[in-house]
N, C-alpha and C positions, 0 to 999 in steps of 0.2 A: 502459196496459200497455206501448206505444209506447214511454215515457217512462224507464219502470222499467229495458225494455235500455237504451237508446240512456246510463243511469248506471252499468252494469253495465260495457259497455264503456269508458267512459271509467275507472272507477275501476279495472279489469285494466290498460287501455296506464299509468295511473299505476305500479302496481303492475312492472310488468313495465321501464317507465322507472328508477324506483329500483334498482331491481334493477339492470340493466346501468351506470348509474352508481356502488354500490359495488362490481361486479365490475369498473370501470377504476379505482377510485380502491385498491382491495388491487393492483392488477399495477403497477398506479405507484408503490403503495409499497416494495412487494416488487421492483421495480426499483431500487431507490436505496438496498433493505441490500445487496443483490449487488452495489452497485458498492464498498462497505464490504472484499468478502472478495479486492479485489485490492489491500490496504491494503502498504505496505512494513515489512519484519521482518527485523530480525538476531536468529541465535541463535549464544553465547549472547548475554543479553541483560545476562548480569553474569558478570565473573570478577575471583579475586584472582591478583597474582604478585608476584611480589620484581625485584627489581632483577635483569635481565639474564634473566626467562625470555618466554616468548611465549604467545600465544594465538589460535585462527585462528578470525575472527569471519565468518558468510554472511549477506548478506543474499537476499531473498527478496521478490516483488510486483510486478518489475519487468522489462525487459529489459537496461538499463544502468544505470550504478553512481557517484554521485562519494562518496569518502569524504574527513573531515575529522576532528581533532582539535583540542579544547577549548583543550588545551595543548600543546605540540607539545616541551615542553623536557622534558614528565615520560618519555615517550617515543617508538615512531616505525611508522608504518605501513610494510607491505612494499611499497604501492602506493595511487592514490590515487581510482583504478576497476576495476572488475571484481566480480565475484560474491562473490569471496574477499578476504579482506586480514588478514595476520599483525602483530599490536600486539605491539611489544618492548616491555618496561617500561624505562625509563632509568636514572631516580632517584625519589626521593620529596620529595627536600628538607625539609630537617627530620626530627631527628632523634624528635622524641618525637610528631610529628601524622600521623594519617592524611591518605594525598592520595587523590581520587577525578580519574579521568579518565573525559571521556565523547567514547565515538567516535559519528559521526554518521556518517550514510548518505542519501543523497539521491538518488530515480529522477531521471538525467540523460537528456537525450536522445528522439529519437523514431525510430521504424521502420516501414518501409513494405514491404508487400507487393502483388504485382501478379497477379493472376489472369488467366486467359483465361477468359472463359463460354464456351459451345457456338456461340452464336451468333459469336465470334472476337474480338469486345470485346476489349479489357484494363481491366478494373478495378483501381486504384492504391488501397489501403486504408493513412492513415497513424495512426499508436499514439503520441497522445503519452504517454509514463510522466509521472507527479507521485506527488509522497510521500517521507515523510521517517522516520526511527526514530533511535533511540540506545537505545548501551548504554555500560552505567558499567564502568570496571576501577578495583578500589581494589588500589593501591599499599601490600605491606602493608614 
């Protein structure tokens, strides 16, 4: 009879062991798609123009900003960081082909914050940004 608990309890601590090993292995997972939704995003993510009009593209996921273009002759950023940046179309080159241009965006940069606790500490908390997006402007 001895016997019978002393299997009883061991087969619950098993029970109760699995248990709190898939309840860490869901928060671990479920940690690693939330870091997914600080992903970096321009919208839009696609635009047309013609020669000589503009379009003001944001990016988003980040604190800081470097922007770049694929081609730089088709046309021209109004800057080459920040949150914002205006794409003039230049030219297309060629008179009968579509041209695609693709702007890129990349989180530059990191930022630090400094807390005081109650206790008078300062805590220095630093953020590096990573990540990158594009978006296409066809040249029409």
């Amino acid at each position: 009879c001895n016997t019978i608990s002393i299997m009883k309890q061991k087969i619950t601590i098993s029970f109760l062991m699995m248990f709190c090993f898939a309840a860490l292995a869901i928060l671990f997972y479920s940690g690693c798609e939330s870091a997914d939704s600080n992903s970096i995003e321009i919208t839009p993510s696609y635009a047309e123009l013609r020669v000589g009009q503009s379009a003001t593209f944001h990016a988003t996921g980040a604190q800081y900003f470097s922007w770049s273009l694929k081609d730089p002759t088709m046309g021209s950023l109004s800057s080459t960081s920040g949150e914002y940046v205006v794409y003039t179309a230049r030219n297309r080159e060629g008179n009968s082909s579509l041209r695609f241009q693709e702007i890129s965006v990349n989180a530059a940069g990191s930022s630090s914050t400094e807390t005081v606790s109650p206790s008078g500490t300062n805590d220095v908390t630093t953020t590096v940004s990573s990540g990158a997006a594009k978006a296409t402007v066809k040249h029409l």
